[in-house]
C-alpha positions as CSV (number, residue, x, y, z in Angstrom):
1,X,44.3,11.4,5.0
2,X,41.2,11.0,7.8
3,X,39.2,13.1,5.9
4,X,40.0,11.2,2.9
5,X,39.3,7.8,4.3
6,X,36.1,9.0,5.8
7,X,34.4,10.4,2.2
8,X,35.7,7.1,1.1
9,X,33.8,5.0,3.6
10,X,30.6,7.5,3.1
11,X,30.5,7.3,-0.6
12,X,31.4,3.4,-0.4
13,X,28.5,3.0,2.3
14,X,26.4,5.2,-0.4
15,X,27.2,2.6,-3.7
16,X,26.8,-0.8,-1.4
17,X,23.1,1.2,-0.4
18,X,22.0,2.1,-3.8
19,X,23.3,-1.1,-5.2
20,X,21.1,-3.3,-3.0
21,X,18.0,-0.5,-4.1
22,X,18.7,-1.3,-7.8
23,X,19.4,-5.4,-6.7
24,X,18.4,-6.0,-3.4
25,X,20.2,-9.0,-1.5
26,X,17.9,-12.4,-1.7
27,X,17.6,-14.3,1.6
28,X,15.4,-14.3,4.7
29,X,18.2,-14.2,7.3
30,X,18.9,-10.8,5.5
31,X,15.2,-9.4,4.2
32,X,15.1,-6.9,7.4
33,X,18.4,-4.7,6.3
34,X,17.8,-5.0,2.0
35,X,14.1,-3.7,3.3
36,X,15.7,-0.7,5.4
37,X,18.1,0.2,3.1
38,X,16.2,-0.3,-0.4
39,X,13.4,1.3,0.8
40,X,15.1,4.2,2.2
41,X,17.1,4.4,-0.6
42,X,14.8,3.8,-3.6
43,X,11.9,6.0,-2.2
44,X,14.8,9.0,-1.2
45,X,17.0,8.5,-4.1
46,X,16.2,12.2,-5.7
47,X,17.5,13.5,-1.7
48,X,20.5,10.8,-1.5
49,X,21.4,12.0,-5.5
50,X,21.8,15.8,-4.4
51,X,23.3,14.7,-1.1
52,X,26.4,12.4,-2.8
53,X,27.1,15.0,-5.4
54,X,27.2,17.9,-2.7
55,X,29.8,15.7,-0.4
56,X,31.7,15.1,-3.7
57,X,31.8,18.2,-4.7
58,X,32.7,20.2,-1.5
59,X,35.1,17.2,-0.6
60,X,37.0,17.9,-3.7
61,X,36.8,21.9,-3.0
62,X,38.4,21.3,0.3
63,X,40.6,19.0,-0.3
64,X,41.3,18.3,-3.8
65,X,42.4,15.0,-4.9
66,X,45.8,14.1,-3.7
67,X,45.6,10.5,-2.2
68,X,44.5,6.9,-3.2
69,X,41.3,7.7,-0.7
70,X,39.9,10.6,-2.5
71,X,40.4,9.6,-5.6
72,X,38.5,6.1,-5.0
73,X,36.0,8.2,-3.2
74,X,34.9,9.8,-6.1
75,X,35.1,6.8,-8.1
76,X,32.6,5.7,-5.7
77,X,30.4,8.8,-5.9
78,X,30.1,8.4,-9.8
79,X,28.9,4.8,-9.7
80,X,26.5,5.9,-6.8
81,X,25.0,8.9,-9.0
82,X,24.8,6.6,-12.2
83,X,23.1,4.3,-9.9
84,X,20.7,6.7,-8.1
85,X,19.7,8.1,-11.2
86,X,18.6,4.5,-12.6
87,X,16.9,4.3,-9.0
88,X,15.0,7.7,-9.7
89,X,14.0,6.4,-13.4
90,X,12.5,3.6,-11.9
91,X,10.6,5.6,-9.9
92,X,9.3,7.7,-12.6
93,X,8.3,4.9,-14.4
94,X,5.5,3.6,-11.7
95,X,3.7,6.6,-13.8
96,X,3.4,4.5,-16.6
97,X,3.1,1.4,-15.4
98,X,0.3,2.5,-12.9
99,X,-1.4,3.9,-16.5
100,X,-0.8,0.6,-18.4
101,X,-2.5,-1.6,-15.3
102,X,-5.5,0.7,-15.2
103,X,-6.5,0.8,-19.0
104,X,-5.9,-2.7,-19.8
105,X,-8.3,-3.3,-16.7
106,X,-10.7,-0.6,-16.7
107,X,-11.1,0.8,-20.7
108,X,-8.5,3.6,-21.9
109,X,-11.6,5.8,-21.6
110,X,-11.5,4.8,-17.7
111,X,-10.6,8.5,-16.2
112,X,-13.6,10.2,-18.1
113,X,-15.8,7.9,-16.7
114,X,-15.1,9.7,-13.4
115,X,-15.0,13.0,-14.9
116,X,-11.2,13.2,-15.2
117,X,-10.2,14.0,-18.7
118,X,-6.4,14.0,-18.1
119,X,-3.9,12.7,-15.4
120,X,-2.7,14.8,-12.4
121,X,0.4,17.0,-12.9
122,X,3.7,15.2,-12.5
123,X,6.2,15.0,-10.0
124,X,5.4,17.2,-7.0
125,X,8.9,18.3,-6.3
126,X,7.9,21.0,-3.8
127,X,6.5,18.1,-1.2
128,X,9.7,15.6,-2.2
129,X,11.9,18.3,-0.5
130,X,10.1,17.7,2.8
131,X,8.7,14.1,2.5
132,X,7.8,13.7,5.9
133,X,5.9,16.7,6.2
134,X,2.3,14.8,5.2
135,X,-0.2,17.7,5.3
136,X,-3.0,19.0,3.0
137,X,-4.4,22.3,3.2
138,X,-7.7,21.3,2.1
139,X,-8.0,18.2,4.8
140,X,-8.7,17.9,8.0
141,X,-7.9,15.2,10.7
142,X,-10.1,13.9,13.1
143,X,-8.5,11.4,15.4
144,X,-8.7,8.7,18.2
145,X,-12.6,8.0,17.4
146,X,-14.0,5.1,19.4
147,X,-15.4,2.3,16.8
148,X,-16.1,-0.4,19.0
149,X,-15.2,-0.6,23.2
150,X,-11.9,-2.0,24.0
151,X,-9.5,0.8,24.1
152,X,-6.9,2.4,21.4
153,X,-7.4,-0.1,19.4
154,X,-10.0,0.0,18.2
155,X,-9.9,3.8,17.5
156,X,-10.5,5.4,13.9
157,X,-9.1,8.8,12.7
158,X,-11.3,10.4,9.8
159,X,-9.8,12.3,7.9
160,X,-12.0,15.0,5.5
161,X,-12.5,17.9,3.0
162,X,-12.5,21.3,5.0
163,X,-15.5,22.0,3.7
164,X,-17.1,18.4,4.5
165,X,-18.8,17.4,1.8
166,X,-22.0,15.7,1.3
167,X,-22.3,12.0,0.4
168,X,-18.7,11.3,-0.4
169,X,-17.3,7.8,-1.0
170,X,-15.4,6.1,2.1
171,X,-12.1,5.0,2.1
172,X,-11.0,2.5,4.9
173,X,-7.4,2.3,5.1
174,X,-5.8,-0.4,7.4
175,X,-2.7,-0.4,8.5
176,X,0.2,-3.2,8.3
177,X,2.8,-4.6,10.8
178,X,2.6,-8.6,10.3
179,X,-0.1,-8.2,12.1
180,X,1.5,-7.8,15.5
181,X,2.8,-4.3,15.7
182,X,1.3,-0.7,13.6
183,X,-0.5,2.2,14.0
184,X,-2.8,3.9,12.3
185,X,-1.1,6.9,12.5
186,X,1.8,5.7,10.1
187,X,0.7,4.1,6.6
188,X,-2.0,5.3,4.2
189,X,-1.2,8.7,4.9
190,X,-0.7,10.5,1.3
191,X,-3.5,8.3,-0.3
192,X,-5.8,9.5,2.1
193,X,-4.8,12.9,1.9
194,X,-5.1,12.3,-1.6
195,X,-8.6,11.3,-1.7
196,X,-9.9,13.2,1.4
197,X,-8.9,16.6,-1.3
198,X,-10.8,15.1,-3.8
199,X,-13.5,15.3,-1.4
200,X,-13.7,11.2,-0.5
201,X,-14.5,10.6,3.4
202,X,-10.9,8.8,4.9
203,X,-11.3,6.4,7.8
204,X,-7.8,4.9,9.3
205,X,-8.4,2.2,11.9
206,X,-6.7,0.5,14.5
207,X,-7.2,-3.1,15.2
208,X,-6.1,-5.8,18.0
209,X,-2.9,-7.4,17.3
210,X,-1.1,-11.0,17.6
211,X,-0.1,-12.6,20.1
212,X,-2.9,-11.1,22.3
213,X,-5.3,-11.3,19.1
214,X,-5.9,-14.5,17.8
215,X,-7.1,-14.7,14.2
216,X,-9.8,-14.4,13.0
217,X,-10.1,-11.4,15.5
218,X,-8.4,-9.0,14.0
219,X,-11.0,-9.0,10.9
220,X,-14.1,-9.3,12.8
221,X,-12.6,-5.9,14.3
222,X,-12.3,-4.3,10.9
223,X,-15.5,-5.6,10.0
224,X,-17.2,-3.7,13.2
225,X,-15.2,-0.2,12.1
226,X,-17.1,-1.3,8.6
227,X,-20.8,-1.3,10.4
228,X,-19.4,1.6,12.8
229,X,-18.9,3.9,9.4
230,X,-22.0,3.2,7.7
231,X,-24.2,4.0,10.6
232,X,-21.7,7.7,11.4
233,X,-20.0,8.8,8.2
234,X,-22.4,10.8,7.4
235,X,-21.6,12.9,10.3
236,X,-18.6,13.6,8.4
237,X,-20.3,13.8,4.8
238,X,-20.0,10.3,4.3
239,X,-21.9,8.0,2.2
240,X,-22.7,4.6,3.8
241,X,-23.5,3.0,0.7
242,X,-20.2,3.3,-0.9
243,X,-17.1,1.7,1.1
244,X,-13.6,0.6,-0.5
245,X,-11.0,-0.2,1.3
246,X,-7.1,-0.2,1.0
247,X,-4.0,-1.4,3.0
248,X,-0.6,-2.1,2.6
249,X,1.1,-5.5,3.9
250,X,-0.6,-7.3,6.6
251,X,-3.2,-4.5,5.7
252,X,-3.2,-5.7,1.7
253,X,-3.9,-9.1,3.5
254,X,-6.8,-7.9,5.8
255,X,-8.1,-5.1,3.3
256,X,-8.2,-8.3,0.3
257,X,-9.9,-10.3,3.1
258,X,-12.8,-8.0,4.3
259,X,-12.9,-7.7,0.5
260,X,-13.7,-11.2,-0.2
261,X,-15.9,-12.2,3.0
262,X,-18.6,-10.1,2.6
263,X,-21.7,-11.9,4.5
264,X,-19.9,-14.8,6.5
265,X,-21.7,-15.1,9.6
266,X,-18.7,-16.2,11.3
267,X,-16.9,-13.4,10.9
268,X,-19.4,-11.3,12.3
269,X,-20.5,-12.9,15.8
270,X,-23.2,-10.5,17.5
271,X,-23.8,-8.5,14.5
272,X,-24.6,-10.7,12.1
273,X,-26.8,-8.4,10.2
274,X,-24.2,-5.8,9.6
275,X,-23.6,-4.5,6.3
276,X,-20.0,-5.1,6.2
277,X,-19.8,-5.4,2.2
278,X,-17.0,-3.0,0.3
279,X,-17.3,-1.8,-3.2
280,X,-14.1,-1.7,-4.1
281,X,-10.3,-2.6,-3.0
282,X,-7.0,-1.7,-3.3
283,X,-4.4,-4.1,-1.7
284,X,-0.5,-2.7,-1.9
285,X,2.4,-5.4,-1.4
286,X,-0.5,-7.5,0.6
287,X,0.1,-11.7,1.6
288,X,-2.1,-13.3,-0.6
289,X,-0.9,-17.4,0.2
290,X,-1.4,-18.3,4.1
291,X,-1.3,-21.8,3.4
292,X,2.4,-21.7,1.1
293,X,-0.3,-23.4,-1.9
294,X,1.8,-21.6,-4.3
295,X,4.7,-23.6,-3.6
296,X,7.1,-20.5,-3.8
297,X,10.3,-20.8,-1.5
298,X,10.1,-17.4,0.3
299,X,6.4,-17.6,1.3
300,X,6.7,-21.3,2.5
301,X,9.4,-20.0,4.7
302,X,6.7,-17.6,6.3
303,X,4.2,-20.0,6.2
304,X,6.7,-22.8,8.3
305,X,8.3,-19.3,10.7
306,X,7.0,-18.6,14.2
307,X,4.7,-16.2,13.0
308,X,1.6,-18.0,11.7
309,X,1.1,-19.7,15.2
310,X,1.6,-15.9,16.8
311,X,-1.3,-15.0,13.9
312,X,-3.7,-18.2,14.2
313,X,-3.4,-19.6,17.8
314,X,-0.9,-22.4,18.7
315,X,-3.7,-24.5,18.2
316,X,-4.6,-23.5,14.5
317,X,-4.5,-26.7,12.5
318,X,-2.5,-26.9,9.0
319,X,-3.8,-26.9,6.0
320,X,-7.4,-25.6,6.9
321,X,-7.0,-23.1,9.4
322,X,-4.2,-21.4,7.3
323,X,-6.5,-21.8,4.2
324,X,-9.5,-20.2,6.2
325,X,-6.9,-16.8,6.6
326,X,-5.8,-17.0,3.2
327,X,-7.2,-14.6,0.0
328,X,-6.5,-17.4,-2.3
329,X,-9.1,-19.3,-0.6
330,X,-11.9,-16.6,-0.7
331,X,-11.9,-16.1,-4.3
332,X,-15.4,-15.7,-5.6
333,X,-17.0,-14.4,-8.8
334,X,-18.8,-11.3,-7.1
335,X,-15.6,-9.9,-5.9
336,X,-15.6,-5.7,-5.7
337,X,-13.5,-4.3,-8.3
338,X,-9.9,-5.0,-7.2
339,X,-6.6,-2.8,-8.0
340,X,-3.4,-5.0,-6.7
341,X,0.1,-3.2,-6.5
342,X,2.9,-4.7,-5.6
343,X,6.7,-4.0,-6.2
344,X,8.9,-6.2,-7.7
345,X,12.1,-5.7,-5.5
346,X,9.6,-6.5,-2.5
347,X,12.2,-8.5,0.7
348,X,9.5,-9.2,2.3
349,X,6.3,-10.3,0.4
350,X,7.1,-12.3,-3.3
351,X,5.6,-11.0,-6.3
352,X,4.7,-14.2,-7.3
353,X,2.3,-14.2,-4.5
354,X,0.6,-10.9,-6.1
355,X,0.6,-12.5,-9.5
356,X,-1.1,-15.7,-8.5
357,X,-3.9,-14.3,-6.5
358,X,-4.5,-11.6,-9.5
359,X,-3.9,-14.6,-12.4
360,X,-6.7,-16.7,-10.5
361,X,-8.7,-14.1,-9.0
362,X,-9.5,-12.7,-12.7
363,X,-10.3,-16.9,-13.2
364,X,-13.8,-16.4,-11.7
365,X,-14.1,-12.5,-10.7
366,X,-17.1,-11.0,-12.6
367,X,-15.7,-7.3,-12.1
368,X,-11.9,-5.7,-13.1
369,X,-8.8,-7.2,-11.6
370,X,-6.4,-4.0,-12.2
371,X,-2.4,-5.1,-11.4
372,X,0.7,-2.3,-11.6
373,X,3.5,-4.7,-10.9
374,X,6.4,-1.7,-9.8
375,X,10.1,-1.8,-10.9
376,X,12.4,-1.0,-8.0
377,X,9.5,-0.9,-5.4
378,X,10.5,-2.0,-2.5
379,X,8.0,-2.9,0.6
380,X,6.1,-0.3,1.9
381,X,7.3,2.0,-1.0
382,X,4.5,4.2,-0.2
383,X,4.5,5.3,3.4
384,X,5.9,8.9,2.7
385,X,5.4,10.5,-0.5
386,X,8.1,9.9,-3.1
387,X,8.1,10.2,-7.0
388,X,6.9,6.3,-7.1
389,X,4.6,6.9,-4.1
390,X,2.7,9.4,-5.3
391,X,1.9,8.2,-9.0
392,X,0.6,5.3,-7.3
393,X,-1.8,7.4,-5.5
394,X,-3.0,9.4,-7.7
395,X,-3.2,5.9,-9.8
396,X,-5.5,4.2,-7.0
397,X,-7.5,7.5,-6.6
398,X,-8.6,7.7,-10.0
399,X,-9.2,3.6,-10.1
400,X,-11.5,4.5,-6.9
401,X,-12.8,7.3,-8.6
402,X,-13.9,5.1,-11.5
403,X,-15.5,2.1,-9.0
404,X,-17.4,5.3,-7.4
405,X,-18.7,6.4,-10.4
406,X,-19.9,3.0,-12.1
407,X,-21.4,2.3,-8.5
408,X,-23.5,5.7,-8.5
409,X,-24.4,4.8,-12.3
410,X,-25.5,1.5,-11.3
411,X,-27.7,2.7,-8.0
412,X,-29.7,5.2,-10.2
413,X,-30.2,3.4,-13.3
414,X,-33.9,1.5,-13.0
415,X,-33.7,-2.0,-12.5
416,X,-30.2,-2.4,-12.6
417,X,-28.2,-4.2,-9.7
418,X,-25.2,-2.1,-7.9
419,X,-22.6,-4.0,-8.6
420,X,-20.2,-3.1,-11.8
421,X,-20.3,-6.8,-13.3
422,X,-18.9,-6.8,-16.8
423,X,-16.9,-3.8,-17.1
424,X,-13.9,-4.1,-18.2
């Protein structure tokens, strides 16, 4: 009977799990648990699928089905398999979705233009049975590289082809956290091993954090690692005069805002002349509304918690100083080429907020506005490679491939200016 009652617990701890991935639970109070356990569960489903019907299975071998227990046990493991294989169909479907974004944006001739003529292979299944193992034989890592003084962080890890190759395209990634906690170390990780094997030039940065930092400080940072990688890429077969730059949460929110600063003196203090510009950028599940502007309940409540004033300084003045911080307010017409992702089962960030900065961004961008809105993506979806996770990747790394090669069209064409204005 103990063994009985604990499958039943396990397999009724399984459904309540993968019910919350399908549906997670709405509420602040309770964003921090739906997050664990969606994500987990969403982004492992194809893992927690083989696991439930292995425990049913040798349960049943064992023990048979002889009491109230087992048999409502397996009832449990049923609805958990139905539901974990709606979870992994979900997944798959980021494929397509990722697709649709990127042609309605960029052309459906938009992969040729970077010399790719058809997608990458589907599901890697051999690297979903050991999804934390985040390794490329073709890339190398370079860590803890000093971009500005100040300590660890404001270190940089590059991350390259084996073979370093010669003027490759940069990718900055930044990391998220709310911007008080994070590493460089744990986010971006398969879209940079993804690019850095198609022979792009990787940078992952540190940056100081809130309370100690006190906005705008953490952007001026990025901004330095920006000037720092034009003037020693190369070193590592970079090109300095192609940047994009990525990041997922608070990182969306800082990658989106080095995105749309470009040349604010303000942001630069004591280097000024720096060419901090990017080409192109690639928020995931980023905050887009500092100031609550879009009137949506769950990002008022973040704009009204404790942690603005732990972002901006105690002293920071509302609306402007929550405005100044916020991507909604930065919107301007020559804009890099911008690819937003965001999930909609997100606890943390609303999609809304994704919508409305793409919905007025295209308003007055002159380049692409690309969106993949993701069913069943949770937040931070893509910090280890999953089915989901690794569409999306090789869905940003041909959009960057593409920016790249309009860019290099663009610089050797005579008389015509860099930037990709009018495609799309």
């Amino acid at each position: 009977m103990v063994n009985g009652n604990k499958f039943l617990l396990r397999q009724l701890a399984n459904a309540a799990f993968t019910a919350n991935a399908l549906r997670p639970v709405p509420g602040m109070p309770l964003s921090v648990p739906t997050f664990l356990s969606g994500w987990l569960t969403a982004e492992l489903a194809p893992q927690l699928l083989a696991a439930t019907v292995a425990d049913a299975a040798i349960h049943v071998a064992r023990r048979g089905i002889h009491t109230r227990a087992d048999a409502a046990g397996l009832a449990a493991a049923g609805l958990s398999t139905a539901g974990l294989a709606a979870v992994i169909a979900a997944g798959r479907g980021a494929r397509s979705e990722v697709e649709s974004a990127l042609t309605a944006a960029l052309g459906s001739g938009y992969r040729s233009v970077a010399g790719r003529s058809t997608p990458v292979a589907g599901v890697p299944w051999r690297q979903l049975a050991l999804p934390f193992r985040m390794r490329h034989a073709d890339v190398v890592r370079v860590p803890n590289l000093a971009y500005a003084p100040g300590g660890a962080r404001f270190r940089v890890d590059i991350y390259h082809r084996r073979d370093i190759p010669v003027g490759a395209p940069i990718l900055l990634q930044i990391h998220g956290g709310g911007w008080v906690f994070g590493s460089k170390d744990h986010q971006g990780i398969p879209l940079m091993l993804e690019m850095a094997s198609r022979g792009w030039v990787c940078a992952a940065i540190n940056y100081p954090l809130s309370p100690k930092a006190v906005w705008p400080a953490h952007l001026i940072a990025i901004k330095r690692a920006v000037a720092w990688l034009r003037a020693n890429a190369a070193t590592y077969g970079g090109d300095p005069g192609f940047v994009a730059v990525t990041g997922g949460s608070a990182g969306g929110h800082l990658a989106a805002m080095l995105a749309l600063t470009e040349g604010d003196p303000a942001l630069q203090p004591g280097f000024e002349d720096a060419d901090t510009s990017v080409q192109a950028c690639a928020p995931h599940y980023g905050v887009y509304d500092f100031a609550g502007e879009t009137g949506i309940k769950a990002t008022r409540q973040r704009v009204e918690s404790g942690l603005m004033p732990m972002v901006l300084g105690k002293k920071a003045k509302y609306p402007e100083d929550y405005e100044a911080a916020s991507p909604l307010n930065r919107l301007r017409p020559d804009a890099p080429p911008f690819f937003v992702v965001h999930g909609i089962s997100d606890s943390f960030i609303p999609v809304g907020e994704a919508r409305e900065f793409v919905r007025r961004l295209r308003e007055v961008s002159e380049n692409p506005v690309a969106y993949a809105e993701l069913r069943g993506a949770q937040h931070a979806f893509d910090i280890f490679p999953s089915i989901r996770s690794t569409a999306v990747a090789q869905g940003v790394a041909d959009f960057l491939d593409w920016t790249r090669a309009r860019h290099r069209e663009a610089r050797t064409a005579p008389g015509v200016d860099v930037s990709v204005e009018g495609v799309g």
